[in-house]
N, C-alpha and C positions, 0 to 999 in steps of 0.2 A: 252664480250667486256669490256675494263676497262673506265669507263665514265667521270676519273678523269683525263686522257690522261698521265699517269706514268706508266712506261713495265719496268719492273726489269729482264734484263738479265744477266744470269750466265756467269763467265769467265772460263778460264783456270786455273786449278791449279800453282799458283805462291807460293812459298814458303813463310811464315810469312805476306802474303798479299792477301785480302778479294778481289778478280778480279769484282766482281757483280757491274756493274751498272744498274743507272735509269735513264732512257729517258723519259722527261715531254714532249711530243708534245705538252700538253693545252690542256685543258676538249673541247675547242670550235673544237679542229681537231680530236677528238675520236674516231666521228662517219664518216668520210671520210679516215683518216688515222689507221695502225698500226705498231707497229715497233715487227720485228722479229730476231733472230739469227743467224748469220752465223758462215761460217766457217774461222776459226783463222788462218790467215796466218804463214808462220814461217818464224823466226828473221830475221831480216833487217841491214845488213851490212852498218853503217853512221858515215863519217867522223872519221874511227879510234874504232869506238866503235859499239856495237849492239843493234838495236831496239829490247824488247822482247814485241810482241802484244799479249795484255792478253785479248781481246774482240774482237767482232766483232757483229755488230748488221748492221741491215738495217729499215730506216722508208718508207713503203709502202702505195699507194693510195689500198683502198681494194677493191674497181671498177676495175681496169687494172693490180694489180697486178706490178706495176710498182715505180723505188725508185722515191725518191719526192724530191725535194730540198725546205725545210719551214726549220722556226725556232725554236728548240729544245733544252733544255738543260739537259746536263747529269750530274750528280750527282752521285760521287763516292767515296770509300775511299782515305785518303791521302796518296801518292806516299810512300811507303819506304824507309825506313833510306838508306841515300846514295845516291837515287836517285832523280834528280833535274827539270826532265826534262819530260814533258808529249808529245804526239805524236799523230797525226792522218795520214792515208794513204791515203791520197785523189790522184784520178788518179793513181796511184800506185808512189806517190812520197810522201815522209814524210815531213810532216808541225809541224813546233811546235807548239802548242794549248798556247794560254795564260788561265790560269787558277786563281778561285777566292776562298778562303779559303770561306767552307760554315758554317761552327762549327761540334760540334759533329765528331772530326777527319776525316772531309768531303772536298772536293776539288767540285770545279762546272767549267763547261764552257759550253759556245752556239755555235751553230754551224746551218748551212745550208744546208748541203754536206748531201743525203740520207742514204750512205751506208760505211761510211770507220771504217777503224778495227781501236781500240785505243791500243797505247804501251808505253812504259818509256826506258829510255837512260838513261845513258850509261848502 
């Protein structure tokens, strides 16, 4: 169990870009929540260009087994050269995520949403 509430899951291989995120749910949701891996959807045809989702995670109640809608933020590398634009699939329709520069070539953003895949556009 990770008692600091941060799950670093692996991406997809993306070319010239590190796909791993970390999901902090907070030390205090450690011991009621987990977050685990899914499966990576494939690309997402939007407005003229293509979503590629390079993740896919889900944060779990470990009682029910069930996704959870709480507060979490992910922390990941910075988008690559050329690309502008981050993405999450919630319901199966794509959201732009606003994102906040973390240092150390890091991008961060929060969210609520249990289980959506994250991608970059164009």
């Amino acid at each position: 169990m990770k008692s600091d509430g941060k799950f670093k899951i692996k991406g997809k291989n993306v070319p010239g870009y590190d796909s791993e995120i970390e999901v902090d749910i907070g030390s205090e949701n450690a011991k009621k929540y987990e977050v685990v891996s899914k499966e990576i959807p494939a690309p997402s045809s939007y407005e003229g260009g293509t979503i590629t989702w390079f993740n896919a995670y889900g944060v779990k109640e470990k009682s029910t087994g069930k996704y959870a809608d709480i507060s979490y933020t992910v922390t990941l590398s910075a988008l690559p050269k050329g690309k502008t634009k981050l993405f999450a699939l919630i319901n199966n329709i794509p959201q732009k995520l606003d994102f906040k520069v973390g240092g150390s070539g890091k991008i961060k953003f929060t969210l609520t949403v249990g289980d959506p895949p994250v991608g970059i556009w164009p």
